[in-house]
C-alpha positions in Angstrom: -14.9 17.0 23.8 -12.7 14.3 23.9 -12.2 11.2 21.4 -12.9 7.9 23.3 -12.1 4.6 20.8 -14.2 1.4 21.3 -11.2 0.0 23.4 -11.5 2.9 26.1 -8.8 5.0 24.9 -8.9 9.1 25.1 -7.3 11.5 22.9 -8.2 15.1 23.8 -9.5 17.5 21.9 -6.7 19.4 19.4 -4.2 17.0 20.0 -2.6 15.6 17.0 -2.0 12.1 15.5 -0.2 10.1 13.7 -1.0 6.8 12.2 2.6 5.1 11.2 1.0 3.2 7.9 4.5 0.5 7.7 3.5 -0.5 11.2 -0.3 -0.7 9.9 1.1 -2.5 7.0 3.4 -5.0 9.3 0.3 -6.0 11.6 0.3 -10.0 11.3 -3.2 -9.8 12.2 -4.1 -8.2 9.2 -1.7 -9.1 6.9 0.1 -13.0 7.5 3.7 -12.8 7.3 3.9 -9.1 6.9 7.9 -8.9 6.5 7.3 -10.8 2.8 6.7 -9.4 0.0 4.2 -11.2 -2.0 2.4 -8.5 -4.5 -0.2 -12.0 -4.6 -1.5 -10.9 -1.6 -3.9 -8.4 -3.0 -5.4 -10.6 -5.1 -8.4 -12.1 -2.4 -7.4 -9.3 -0.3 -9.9 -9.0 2.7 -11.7 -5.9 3.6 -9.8 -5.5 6.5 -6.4 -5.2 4.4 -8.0 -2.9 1.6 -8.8 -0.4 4.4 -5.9 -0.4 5.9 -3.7 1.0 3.1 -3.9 4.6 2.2 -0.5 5.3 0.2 -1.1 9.2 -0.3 -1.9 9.5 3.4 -5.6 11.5 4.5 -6.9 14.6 5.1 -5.9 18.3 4.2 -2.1 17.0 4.3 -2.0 14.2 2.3 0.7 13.5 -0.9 0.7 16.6 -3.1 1.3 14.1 -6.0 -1.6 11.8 -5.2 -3.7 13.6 -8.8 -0.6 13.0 -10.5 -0.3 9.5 -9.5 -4.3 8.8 -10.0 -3.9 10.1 -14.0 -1.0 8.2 -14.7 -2.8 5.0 -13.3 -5.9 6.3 -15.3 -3.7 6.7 -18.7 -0.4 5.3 -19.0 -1.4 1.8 -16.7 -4.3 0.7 -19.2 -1.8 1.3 -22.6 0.1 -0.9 -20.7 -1.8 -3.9 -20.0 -3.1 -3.2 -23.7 0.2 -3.7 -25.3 1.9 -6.4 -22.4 1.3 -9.6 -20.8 3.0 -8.8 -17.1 3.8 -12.3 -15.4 5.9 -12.1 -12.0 9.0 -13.7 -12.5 10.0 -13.4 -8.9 8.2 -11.9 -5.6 11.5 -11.3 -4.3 12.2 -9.5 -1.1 11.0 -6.4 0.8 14.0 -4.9 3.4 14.3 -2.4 5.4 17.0 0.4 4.8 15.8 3.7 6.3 12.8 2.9 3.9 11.2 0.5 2.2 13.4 -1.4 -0.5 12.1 -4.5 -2.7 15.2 -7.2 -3.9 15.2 -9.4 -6.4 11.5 -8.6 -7.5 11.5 -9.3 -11.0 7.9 -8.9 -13.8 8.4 -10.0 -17.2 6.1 -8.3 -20.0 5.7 -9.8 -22.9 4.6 -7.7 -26.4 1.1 -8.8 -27.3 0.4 -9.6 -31.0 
């Protein structure tokens, strides 16, 4: 049978689908001022912007690197934040060339004792 959403849409049966995350990721509704980059953002994110980002994609397709990814953060991020202080020097600026480039987004780290 078909799929009918709560707003009354249809998508049949087999048909296939695409959800374009950087437009999910641009909504203002979700996210205010979505063409800045501010990393600060996800600090009191709502629930409504934690669900809406899935970097590795979903389902049987998704990033073949995603376990990759997952054990670096698991290993090399906390030796990290053990050893360094991170403070953002500068948000900078996200643009648009084909893809997503930041600009002038600058972190210090500083050694810890």
């Amino acid at each position: 049978c078909d799929f009918v959403s709560s707003e009354g849409y249809s998508i049949p049966k087999g048909s296939v689908v695409f959800i374009a995350q950087v437009a999910l990721a641009r909504d203002p509704i979700i996210f205010p001022d979505p063409h800045q980059f501010r990393p600060s953002r996800w600090l009191n994110a709502s629930e409504k912007a934690k669900q809406s980002l899935f970097p590795f994609s979903l389902g049987n397709r998704n990033c073949v690197g995603q376990p990759l990814a997952n054990a670096e953060l698991r290993s090399v991020l906390p030796r990290l934040l053990r050893h360094f202080k991170f403070t953002v020097e500068e948000e900078g600026k996200a643009s648009m060339h084909g893809t997503l480039r930041l600009e002038n987004c600058y972190l210090k780290a500083k050694v810890l004792g």
